[in-house]
N, C-alpha and C positions, 0 to 999 in steps of 0.2 A: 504494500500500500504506500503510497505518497503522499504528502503533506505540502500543503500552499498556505501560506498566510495572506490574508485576504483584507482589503480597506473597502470597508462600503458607506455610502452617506447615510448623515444621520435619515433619514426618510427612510431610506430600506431598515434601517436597523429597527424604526420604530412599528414598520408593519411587521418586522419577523417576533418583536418582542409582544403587539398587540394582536396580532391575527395568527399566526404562524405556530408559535408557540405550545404545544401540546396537541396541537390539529396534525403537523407533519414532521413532529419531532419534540426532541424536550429542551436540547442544549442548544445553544449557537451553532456548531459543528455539523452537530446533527440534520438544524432545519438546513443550513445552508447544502451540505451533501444530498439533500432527498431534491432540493429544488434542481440541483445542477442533473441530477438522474435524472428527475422525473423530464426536464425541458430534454435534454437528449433522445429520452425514449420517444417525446412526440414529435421530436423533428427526425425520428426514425434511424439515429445514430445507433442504436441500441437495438434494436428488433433486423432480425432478417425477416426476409419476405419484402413481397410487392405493399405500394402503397396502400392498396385497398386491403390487404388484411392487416396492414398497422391499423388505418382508419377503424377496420370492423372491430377488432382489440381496443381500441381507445374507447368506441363509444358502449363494448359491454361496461369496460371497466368506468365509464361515467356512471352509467344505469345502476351498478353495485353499488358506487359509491353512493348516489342518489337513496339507491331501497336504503342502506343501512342507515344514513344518517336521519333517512328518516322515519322507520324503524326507532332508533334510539331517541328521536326527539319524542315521539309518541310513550314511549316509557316513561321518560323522562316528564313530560306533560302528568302522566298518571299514578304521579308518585311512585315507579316500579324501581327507578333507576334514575342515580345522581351524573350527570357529567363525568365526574371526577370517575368514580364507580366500572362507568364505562371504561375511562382512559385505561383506571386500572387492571382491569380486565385485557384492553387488548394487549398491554407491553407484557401481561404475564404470559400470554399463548402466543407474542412474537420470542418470549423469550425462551419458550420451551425447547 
């Protein structure tokens, strides 16, 4: 693995610290790594195959994204499940 030290302006720093933040990671390192993959993946650096099955894989995995998150707000709406709860939950089955 490789290592960069990285300067970003305050604006980025404060949407990774306000939005970013436990949604696509927990540490600075962390969200900044998921963003650099994840933009790669959809500009197709990262997948082999023709365009149209990156495209068809981006948009299940929007759809997923989509059911789960809202999935979990509806929990969450019905007292079943806290935010947090959630988070918690998923870093312990990535971390399995």
């Amino acid at each position: 693995m490789r290592r960069a030290l990285v300067s970003l302006p305050d604006g980025v720093w404060k949407i990774i610290d306000e939005e970013l933040k436990g949604q696509i990671g927990d540490g600075d390192s962390e969200v900044i790594r998921n963003l650099v993959i994840a933009y790669l993946t959809e500009k197709g650096y990262l997948l082999k195959g023709n365009k149209e099955q990156q495209e068809q894989i981006a948009s299940e995995l929007d759809i997923h994204d989509t059911m789960i998150t809202a999935l979990a707000e509806m929990l969450e709406e019905r007292g079943q499940l806290s935010q947090e709860e959630f988070e918690r939950r998923v870093k312990k089955k990535l971390h399995q």
